[in-house]
N, C-alpha and C positions, 0 to 999 in steps of 0.2 A: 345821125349827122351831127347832133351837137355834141356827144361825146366827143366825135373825133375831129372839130374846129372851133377855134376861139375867135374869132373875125366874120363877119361876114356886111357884105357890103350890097348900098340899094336895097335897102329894106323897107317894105310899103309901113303905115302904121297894122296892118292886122297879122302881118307877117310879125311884128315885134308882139304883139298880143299873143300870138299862138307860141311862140318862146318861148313866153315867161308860163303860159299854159303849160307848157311840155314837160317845163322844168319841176314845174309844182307836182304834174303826175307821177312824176320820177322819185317825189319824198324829198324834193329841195326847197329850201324855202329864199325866196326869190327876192332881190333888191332892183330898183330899176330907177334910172336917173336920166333925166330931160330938160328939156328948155323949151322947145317947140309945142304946136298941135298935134304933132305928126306921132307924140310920144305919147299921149293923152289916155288912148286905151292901153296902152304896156302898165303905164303909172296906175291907172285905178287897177287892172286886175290883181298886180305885184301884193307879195306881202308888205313891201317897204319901200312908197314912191318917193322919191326923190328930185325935186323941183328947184334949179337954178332962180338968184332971187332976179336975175335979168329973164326971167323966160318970160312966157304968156303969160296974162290972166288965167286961161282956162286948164295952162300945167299946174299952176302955183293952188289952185282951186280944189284939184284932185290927188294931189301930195300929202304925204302923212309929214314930210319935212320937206320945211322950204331952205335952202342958203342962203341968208341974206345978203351975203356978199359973194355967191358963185362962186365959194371955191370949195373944191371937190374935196382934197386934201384937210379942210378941217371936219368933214366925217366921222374918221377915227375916233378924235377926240368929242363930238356928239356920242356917237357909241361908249365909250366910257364912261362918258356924265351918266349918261342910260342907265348904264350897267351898278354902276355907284349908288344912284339916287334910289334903286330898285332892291338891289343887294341890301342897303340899309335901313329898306323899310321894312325888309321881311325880319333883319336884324330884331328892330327895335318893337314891331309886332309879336313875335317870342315872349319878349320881356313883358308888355302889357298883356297880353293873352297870359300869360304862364299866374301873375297876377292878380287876375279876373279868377282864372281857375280855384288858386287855393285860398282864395277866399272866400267864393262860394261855400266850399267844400268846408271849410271851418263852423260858415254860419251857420249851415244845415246838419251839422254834428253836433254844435252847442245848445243849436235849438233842440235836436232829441233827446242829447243826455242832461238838459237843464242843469248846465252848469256856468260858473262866470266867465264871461268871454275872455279868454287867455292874451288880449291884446286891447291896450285902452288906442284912441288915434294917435295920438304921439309917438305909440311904439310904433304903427304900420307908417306914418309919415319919416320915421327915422329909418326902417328897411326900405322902405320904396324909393328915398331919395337916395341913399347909396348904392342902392342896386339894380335901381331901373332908371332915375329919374337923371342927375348927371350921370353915369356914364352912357347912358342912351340917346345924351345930347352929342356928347362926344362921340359915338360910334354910326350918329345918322351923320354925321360930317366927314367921316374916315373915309379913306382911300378903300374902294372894294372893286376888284379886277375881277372876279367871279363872271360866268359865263349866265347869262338869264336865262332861269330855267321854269316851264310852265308847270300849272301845278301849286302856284303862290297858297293858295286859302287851304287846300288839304294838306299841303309840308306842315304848314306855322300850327295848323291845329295837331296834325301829328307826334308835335313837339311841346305843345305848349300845354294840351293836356295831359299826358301823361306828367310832365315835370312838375306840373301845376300840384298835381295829384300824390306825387312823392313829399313835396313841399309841403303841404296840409295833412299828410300824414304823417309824417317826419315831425313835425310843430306840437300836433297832438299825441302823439305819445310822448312829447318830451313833458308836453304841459300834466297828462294823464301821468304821468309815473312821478312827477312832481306832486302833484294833488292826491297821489295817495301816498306817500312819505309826511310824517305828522312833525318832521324837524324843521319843513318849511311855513312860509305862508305866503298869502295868496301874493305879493309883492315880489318873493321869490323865484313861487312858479310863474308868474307869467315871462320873469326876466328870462327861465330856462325858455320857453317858448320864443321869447324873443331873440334867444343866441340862436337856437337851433334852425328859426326860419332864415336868420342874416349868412348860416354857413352853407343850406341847402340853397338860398337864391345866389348867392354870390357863387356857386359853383355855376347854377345857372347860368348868368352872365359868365363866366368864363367860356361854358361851351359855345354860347353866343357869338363872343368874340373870339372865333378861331378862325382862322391862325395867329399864334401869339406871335406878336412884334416885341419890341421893345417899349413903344407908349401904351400897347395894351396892359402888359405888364404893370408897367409904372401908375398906369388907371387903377388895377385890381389892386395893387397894392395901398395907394391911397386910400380907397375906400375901407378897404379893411381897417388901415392905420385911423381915418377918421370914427370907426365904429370902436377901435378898442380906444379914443380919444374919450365917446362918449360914455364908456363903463368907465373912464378911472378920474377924469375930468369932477371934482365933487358938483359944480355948479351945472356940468350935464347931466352928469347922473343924476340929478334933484329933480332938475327940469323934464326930463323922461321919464320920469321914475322907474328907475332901476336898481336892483340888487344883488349884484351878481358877487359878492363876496361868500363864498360858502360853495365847498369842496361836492355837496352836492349836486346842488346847482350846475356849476361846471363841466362834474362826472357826467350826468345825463343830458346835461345842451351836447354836449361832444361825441358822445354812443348817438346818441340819437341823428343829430347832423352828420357824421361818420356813414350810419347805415343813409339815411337821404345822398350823400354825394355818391358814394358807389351802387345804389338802383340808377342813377342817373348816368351815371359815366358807363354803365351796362347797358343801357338803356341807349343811351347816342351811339354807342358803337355797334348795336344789333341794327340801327334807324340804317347807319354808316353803310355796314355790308348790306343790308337791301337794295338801300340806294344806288351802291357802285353798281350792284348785278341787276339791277333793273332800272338802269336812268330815265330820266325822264330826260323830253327832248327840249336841247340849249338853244338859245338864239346870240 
């Protein structure tokens, strides 16, 4: 019967309870909106009660959303705030998880091959802040129209550790193939480490921020510009200490960050086709 009617009139309150029942059994997931008592079991059973802010106490009590001015019509835009504020948490969770990952992964490498840790703090405060830190201010504020899809905690780990994992290997074999060349020193190599983790995270954030707009663009591009500001800048460059002047140096932050972007960009696109062919389900 409810496939084939959209109306139905004099409806007790358990008669609307077994609806939104029926609907659920079928694999839909149910929204339900009131103002009375009369609606009070529909609204708690519903996936999504919805409570005029003139109804009852006891609608308003059992509502996942209340309207505070009763109108139906600004919904939509509740749903999109939803979808935004949600879509850019999982965003900017990436980016901190991804993070956490390859610096684990660094410390537990340095610690076994007892060597000097390829990064002082001021190098990782200078990639974190271009590549996670503002633009992830920016990106939790962006317009995201994405559909919410369940699944939040196993996607972001999905993504964040393996990239984590390219990022920390990608960094150490730039810093390893620097520390075994006798042309540099240790100011060198850590500088190649530090090119090669700002080209492998900034790829990161890019996959992050897809679909590319035009201010996402113009973000990834800043950041970039402010990072080659900081190698040619002398008073940055002091301040960081860095040394990226030597063709070695260079050669292998770029091989090395080269191989880290394309495991990644391999990588999201194998995530990509799983995902199409096996979605998870949207709200």
């Amino acid at each position: 019967m409810l496939d084939n009617h959209r109306v139905f009139g004099r409806v007790t309150p358990q008669q609307k309870r077994d609806v939104v029942r029926v609907l659920q059994a079928h694999g839909h997931d149910v929204a339900m909106t009131g103002d009375g008592v009369n609606d009070v079991l529909a609204l708690k059973d519903a996936d999504i009660g919805v409570a005029m802010g003139n109804g009852s106490p006891a609608t308003r009590s059992v509502a996942q959303i209340v309207l505070l001015d009763s109108r139906f019509a600004d919904l939509p835009t509740v749903v999109a705030e939803g979808r935004r504020v949600l879509g850019n948490i999982e965003r900017v969770a990436s980016l901190f998880l991804t993070k956490t990952v390859y610096a684990c992964l660094m410390a537990l490498a340095i610690g076994v091959l007892q060597l000097p840790f390829p990064f002082l703090p001021r190098h990782l405060t200078l990639v974190s802040a271009l590549t996670i830190g503002i633009p992830g201010f920016f990106l939790a504020l962006a317009p995201n129209t994405a559909r919410v899809r369940s699944g939040f905690v196993p996607r972001v780990l999905r993504f964040a550790i393996p990239s984590g994992l390219v990022a920390g290997a990608a960094s150490l074999s730039a810093y390893g193939l620097a520390r075994a060349s006798s042309a540099t020193d240790l100011k060198q190599d850590r500088t190649t480490a530090v090119i090669t983790l700002f080209i492998v995270a900034m790829w990161v954030l890019g996959i992050v921020a897809r679909p590319w707009h035009p201010w996402t663009i113009a973000l990834l591009l800043s950041m970039v510009g402010l990072f080659v500001l900081a190698l040619a800048v002398p008073f940055a460059r002091n301040f960081f200490d860095l040394d990226p002047f030597g063709w070695l140096v260079d050669f292998e932050a770029a091989l090395c960050g080269a191989a880290g972007v394309v495991a990644l960009e391999v990588g999201w696109r194998v995530a990509k086709w799983v995902d199409r062919h096996h979605p998870a389900p949207t709200a």
